[in-house]
C-alpha positions in Angstrom: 158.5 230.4 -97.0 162.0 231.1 -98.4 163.0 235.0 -98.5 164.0 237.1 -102.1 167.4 237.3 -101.3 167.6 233.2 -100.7 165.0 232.6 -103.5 167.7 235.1 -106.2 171.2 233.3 -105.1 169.4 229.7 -105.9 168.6 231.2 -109.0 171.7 232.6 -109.5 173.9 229.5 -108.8 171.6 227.7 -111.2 172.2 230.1 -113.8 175.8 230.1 -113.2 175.8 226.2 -113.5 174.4 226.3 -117.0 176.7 229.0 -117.7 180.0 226.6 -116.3 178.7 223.6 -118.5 177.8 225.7 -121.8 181.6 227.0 -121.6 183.0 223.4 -121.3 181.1 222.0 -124.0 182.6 225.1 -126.1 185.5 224.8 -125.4 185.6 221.0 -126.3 183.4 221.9 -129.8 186.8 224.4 -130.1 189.1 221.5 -129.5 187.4 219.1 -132.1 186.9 222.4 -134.6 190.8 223.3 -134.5 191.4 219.6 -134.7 189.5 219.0 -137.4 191.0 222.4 -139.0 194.4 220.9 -139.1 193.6 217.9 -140.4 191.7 219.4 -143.6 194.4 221.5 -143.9 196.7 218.1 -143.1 199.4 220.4 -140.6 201.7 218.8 -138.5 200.2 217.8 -135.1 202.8 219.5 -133.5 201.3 223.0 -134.2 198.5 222.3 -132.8 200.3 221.1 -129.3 202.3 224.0 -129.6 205.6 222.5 -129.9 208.2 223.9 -131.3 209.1 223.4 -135.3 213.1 223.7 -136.0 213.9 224.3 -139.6 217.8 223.7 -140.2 218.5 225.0 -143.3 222.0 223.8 -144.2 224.8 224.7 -142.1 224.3 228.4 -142.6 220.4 229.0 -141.2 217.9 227.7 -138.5 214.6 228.7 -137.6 212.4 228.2 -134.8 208.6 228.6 -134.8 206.6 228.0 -131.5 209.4 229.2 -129.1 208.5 231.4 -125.5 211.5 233.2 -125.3 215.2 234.0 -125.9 217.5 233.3 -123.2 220.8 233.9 -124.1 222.0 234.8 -126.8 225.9 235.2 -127.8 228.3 234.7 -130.7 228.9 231.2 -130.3 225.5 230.1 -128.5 222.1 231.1 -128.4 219.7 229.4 -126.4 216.1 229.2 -126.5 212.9 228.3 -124.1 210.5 226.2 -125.6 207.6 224.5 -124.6 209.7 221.0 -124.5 212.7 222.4 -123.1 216.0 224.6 -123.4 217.0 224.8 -127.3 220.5 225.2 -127.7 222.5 226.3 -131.1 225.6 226.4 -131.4 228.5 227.5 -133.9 230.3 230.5 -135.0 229.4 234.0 -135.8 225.6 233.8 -135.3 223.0 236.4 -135.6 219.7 236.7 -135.4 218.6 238.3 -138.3 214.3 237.9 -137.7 212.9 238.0 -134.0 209.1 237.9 -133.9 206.8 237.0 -131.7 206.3 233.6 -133.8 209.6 233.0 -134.8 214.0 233.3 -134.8 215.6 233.1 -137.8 219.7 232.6 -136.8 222.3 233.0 -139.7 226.4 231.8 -139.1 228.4 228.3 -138.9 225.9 226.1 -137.2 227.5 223.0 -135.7 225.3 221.9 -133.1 221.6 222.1 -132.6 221.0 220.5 -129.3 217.4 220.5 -126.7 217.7 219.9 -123.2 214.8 218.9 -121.1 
């Protein structure tokens, strides 16, 4: 004869088990849905890996979406963490002129945009 307090933790660890596997199986169905998501909306596959996106605009602008956080930043070099490695941009007189949580816009002479892994 098994006692309560045996008879509630089997129950428990059962319950938990179904609880484990129903959170897998959504977070796969999530996987599948963003995938699918970005391919209605046809976005690069890059967003969805979370890797950064560098937008060189000329010599005069870049910006960078997807980035974890500044590192250094001076006149003639500002360097960025990414998911992929250090991002370094180079040139003269450069500013940041938008810093949010999604993206750096840098403004100046830009004469080398360089990533380190």
């Amino acid at each position: 004869m098994k006692r309560p307090d045996v008879k509630k933790r089997a129950e428990k660890g059962i319950i938990y088990d179904n609880v484990r596997k129903v959170e897998k199986g959504w977070r796969e169905s999530a996987v599948s849905y963003t995938e699918r998501i970005t391919q209605k909306l046809r976005l690069p596959p890059d967003i969805l890996a979370g890797n950064p996106l560098v937008h060189l605009l000329g010599r005069g602008s870049v910006v960078v979406e997807n980035y974890k956080k500044l590192i250094d930043y001076q006149e003639a070099c500002i360097r960025i963490l990414t998911t992929i490695g250090s991002l370094y941009i180079r040139g003269e007189h450069l500013r940041i002129v938008l810093y949010t949580r999604d993206e750096i816009k840098i403004v100046g002479r830009i004469n080398e945009v360089e990533v380190k892994t």
